[in-house]
C-alpha positions as CSV (number, residue, x, y, z in Angstrom):
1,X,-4.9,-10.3,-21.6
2,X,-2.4,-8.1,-19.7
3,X,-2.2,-8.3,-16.0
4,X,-3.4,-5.6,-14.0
5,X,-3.3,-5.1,-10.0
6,X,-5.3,-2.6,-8.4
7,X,-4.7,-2.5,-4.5
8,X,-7.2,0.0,-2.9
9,X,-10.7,0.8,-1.8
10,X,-14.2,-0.9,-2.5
11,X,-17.2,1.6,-1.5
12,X,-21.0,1.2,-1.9
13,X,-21.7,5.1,-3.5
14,X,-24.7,6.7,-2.8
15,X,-25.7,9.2,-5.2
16,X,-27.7,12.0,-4.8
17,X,-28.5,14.6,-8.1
18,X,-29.1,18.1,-7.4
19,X,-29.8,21.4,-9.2
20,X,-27.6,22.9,-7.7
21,X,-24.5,21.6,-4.7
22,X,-25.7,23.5,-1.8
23,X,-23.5,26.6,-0.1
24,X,-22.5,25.8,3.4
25,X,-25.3,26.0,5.9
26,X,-27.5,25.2,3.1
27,X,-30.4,22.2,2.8
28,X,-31.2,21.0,-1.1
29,X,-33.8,19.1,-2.2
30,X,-32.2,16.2,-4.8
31,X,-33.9,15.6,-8.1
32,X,-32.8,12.0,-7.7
33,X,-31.1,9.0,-5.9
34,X,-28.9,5.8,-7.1
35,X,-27.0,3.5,-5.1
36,X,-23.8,1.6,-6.8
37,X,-20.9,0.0,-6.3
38,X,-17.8,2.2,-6.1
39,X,-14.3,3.5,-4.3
40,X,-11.4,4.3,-6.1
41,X,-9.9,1.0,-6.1
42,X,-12.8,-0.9,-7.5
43,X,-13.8,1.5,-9.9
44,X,-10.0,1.6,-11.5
45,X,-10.5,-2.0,-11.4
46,X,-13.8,-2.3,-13.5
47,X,-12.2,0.4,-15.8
48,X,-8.9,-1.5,-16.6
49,X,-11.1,-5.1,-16.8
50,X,-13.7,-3.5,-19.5
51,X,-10.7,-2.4,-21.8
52,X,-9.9,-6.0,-21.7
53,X,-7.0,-6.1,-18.7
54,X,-7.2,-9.2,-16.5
55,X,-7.6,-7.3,-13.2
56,X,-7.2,-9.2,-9.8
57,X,-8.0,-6.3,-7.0
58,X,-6.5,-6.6,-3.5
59,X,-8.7,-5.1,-0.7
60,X,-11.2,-5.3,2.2
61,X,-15.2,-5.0,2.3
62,X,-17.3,-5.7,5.3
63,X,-20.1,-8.6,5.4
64,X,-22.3,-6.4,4.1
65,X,-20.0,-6.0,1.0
66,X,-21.7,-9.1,-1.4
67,X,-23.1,-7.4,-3.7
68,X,-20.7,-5.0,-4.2
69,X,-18.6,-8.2,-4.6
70,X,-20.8,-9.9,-6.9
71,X,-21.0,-7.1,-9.7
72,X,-17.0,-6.7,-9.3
73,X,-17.0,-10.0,-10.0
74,X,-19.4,-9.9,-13.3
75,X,-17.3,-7.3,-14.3
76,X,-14.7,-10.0,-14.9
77,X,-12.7,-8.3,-11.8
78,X,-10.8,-11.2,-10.0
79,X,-12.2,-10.5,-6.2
80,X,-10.3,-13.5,-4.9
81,X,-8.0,-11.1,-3.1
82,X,-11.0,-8.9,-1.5
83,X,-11.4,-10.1,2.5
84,X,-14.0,-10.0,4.5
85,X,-14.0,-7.6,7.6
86,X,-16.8,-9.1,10.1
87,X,-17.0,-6.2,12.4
88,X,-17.1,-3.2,10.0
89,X,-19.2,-1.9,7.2
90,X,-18.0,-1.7,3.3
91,X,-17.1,2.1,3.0
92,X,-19.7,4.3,2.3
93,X,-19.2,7.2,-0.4
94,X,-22.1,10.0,-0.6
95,X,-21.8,11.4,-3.6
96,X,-23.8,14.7,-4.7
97,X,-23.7,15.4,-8.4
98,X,-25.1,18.8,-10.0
99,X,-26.7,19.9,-13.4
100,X,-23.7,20.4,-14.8
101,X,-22.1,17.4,-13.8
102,X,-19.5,19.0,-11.1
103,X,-19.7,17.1,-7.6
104,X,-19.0,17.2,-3.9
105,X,-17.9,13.4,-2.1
106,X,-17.3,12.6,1.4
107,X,-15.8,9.0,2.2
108,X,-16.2,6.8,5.6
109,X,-13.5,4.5,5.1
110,X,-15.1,1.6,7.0
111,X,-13.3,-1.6,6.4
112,X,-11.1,0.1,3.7
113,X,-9.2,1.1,6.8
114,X,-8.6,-2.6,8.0
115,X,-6.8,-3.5,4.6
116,X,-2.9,-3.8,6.2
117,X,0.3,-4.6,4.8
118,X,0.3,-8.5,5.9
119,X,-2.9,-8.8,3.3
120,X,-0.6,-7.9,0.6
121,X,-0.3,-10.9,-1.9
122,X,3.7,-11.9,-1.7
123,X,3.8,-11.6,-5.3
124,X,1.8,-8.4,-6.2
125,X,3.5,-8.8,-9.7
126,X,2.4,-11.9,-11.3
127,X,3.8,-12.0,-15.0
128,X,6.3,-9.8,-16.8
129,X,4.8,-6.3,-17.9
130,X,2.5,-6.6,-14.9
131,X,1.2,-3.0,-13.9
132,X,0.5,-2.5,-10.2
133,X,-1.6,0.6,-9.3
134,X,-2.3,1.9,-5.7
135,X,-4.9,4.9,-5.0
136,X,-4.8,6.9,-1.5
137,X,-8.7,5.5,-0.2
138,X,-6.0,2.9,2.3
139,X,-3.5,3.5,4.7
140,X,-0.6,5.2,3.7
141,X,1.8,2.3,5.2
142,X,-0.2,0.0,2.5
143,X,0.2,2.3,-0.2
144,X,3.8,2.3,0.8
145,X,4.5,-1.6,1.0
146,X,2.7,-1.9,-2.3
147,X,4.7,0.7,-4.2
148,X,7.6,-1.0,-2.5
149,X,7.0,-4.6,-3.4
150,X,5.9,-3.7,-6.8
151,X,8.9,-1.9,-7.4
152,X,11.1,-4.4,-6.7
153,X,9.1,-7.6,-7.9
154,X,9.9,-5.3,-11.5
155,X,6.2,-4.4,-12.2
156,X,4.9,-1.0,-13.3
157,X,3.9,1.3,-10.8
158,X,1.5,3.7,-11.0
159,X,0.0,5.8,-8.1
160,X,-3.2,7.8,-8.0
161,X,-2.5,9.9,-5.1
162,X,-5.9,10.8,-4.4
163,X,-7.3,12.1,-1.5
164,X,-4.5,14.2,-1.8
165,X,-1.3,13.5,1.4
166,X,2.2,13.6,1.5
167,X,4.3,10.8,0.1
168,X,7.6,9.7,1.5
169,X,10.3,10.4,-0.9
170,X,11.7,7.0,-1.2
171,X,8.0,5.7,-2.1
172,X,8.0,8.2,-5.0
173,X,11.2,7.2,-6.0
174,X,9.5,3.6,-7.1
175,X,6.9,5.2,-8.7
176,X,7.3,4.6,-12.5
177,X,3.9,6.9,-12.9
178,X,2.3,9.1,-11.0
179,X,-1.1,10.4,-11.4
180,X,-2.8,13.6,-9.6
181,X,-4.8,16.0,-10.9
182,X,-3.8,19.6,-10.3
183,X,-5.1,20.2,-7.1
184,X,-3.0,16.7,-5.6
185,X,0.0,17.9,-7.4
186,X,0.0,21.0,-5.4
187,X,-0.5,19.6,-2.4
188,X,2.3,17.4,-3.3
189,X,4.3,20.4,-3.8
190,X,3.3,22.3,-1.1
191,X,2.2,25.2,-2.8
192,X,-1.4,26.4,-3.9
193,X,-3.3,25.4,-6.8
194,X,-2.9,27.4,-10.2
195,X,-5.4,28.1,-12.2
196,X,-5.9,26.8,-15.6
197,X,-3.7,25.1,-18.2
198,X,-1.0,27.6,-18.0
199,X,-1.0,27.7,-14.3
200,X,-0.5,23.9,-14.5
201,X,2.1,24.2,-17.0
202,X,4.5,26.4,-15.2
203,X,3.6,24.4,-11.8
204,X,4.4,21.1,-13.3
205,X,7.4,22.4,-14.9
206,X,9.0,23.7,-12.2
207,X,8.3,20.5,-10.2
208,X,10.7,18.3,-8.6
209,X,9.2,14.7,-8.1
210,X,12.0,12.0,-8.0
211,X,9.2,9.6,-9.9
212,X,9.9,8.3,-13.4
213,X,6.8,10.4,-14.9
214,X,4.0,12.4,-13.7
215,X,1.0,13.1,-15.8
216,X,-1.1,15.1,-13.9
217,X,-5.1,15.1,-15.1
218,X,-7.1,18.3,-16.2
219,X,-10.4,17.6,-16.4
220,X,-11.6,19.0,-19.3
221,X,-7.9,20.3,-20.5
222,X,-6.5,16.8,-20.5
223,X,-3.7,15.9,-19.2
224,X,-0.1,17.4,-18.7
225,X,2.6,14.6,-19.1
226,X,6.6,15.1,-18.0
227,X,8.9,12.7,-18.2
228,X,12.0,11.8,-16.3
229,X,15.2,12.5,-18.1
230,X,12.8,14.6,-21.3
231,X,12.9,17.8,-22.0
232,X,9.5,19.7,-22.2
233,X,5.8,18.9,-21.1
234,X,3.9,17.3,-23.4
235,X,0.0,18.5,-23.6
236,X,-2.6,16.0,-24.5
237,X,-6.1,17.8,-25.2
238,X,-9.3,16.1,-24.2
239,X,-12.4,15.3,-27.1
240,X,-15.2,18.2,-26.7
241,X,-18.4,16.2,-24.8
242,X,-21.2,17.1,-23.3
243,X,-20.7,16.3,-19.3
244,X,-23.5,14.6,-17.5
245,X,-21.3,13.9,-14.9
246,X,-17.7,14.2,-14.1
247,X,-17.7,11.1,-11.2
248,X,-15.2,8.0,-11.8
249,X,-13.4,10.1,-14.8
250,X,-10.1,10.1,-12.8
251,X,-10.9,6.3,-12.2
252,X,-11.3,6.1,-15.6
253,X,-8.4,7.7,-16.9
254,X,-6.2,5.5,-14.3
255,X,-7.8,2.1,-15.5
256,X,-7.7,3.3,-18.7
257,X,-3.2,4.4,-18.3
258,X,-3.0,1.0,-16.5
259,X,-4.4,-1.3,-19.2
260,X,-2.3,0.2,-21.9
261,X,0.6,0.3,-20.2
262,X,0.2,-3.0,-19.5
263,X,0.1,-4.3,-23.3
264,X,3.1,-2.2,-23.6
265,X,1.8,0.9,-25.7
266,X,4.1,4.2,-24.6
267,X,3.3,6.5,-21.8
268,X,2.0,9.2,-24.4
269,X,-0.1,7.2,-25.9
270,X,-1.5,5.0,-23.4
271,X,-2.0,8.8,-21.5
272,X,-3.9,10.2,-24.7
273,X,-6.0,6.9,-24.7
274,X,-7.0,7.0,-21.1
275,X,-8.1,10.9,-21.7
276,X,-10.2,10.1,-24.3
277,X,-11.5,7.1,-22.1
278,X,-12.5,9.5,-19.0
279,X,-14.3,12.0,-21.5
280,X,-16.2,9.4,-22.8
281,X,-17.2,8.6,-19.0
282,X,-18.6,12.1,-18.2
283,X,-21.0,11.5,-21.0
284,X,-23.5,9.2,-18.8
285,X,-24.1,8.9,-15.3
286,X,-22.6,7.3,-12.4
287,X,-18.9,6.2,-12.0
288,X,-18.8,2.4,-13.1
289,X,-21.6,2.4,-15.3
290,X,-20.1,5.0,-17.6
291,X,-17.3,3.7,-17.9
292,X,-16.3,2.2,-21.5
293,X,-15.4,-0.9,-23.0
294,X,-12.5,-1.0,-25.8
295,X,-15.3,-1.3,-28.3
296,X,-16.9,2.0,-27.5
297,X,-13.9,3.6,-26.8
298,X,-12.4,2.3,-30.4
299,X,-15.2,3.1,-32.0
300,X,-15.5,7.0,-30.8
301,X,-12.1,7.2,-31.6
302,X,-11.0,5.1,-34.5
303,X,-7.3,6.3,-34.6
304,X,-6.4,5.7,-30.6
């Protein structure tokens, strides 16, 4: 199986449904209520592991953080590099989730904000062809030592730079992929967020982001992809489906890039296979429980 590394966050989600989100100022009732395990870290990591990557995850969860642990671990994630923070809680993510599958989240950190550079494995890249791939849910001098290290251990880096926050130049320089959506590439940018595909286009072309490739995600639009040293965007379109709810599809897609990469298919299509991934995610509900394995995913699309 090919090696994956995700270093990054472990939450317990709490989901609430709703009609509608509410308007500031403004108390819904919610038509429902789930409880899971999530963050972006672990949910890249059940993503990548279900497409058949062998996944070891590098983080930190509190004591109250077993059974998050325990259904990482029976997702055939390799938890042996999670620690244990005795004096905070795991990081809590309230999630609220409308008809139409759009969401609002807000994130207490917790003991994702303990995880430090000296609980970064020495060798973060294990095997040749190993891809390493850091989210923003950690502190930035983390995502920075693990880019870093990755980078020059010869691994594959790809970075999710989500919530959205500056990067330091040289850290994007050892990026080999970088992943935002549109509204993280702007703010990477420093300018504001187009709207739609052609808004993304221009923005993306006119970029400069001294990373070997950025494919930037689009939601229902797919995914942009420009490559370092190649002419021209390339657009990868996503299936039609219809959305229960849009939660963990950037996980998805990132597990999904990361797992591919790893066996060695080509950025386009190991891109093309993780949209098709995250639109088979919307489809169902919740962020790790939607997620599919290789067989679905080869079986809704027989050709990827």
């Amino acid at each position: 199986m090919p090696p994956v590394t995700v270093v990054g966050s472990v939450n317990r989600d709490l989901v609430l449904t709703v009609e509608e989100l509410p308007s500031p100022g403004e108390t819904v009732l919610a038509r429902g209520f789930a409880e899971g395990p999530g963050g972006k870290g672990a949910n890249q990591a059940v993503a990548a592991a279900r497409l058949g990557a062998a996944v070891r995850l590098v983080a930190r969860v509190g004591a109250d953080g077993g059974a998050v642990l325990r259904a990482l671990a029976a997702e055939g994630v390799d938890v042996t590099g999670v620690l244990t923070v005795a004096d905070a809680a795991t990081g809590i993510a309230s999630v609220v989730v409308d008809r139409a599958g759009e969401n609002t989240i807000v994130v207490a950190p917790g003991a994702n904000a303990a995880l430090s550079v000296g609980d970064l494995p020495p060798r973060l890249v294990r095997a040749p062809g190993e891809v390493v791939l850091v989210q923003h849910e950690i502190a930035a001098e983390v995502v920075a030592a693990a880019v870093l290290r990755a980078g020059q251990q010869g691994g594959t880096v790809v970075l999710n730079p989500a919530p959205a926050r500056a990067v330091a130049p040289e850290v994007l320089a050892a990026v080999d992929v970088l992943v935002p959506n549109l509204g993280e590439l702007a703010a990477l940018l420093g300018t504001g967020r187009p709207d739609g595909l052609d808004g993304a286009r221009a923005l993306l072309e006119r970029s400069e982001l001294p990373c070997g490739a950025v494919v930037v995600t689009l939601g229902a639009d797919g995914a942009l992809v420009k490559r370092s040293g190649v002419p021209g965007l390339v657009h990868l379109p996503a299936p039609t489906v219809d959305a229960v709810d849009t939660v963990g599809a950037g996980d998805t897609f990132c597990g999904a890039l990361a797992e591919a990469l790893a066996r060695g298919t080509g950025l386009l299509a190991a891109a093309q296979r993780a949209v098709r991934a995250a639109a088979l995610a919307v489809t169902g509900p919740g962020a790790q429980s939607s997620m599919p394995t290789a067989a679905r995913l080869d079986a809704a699309f027989p050709a990827a």
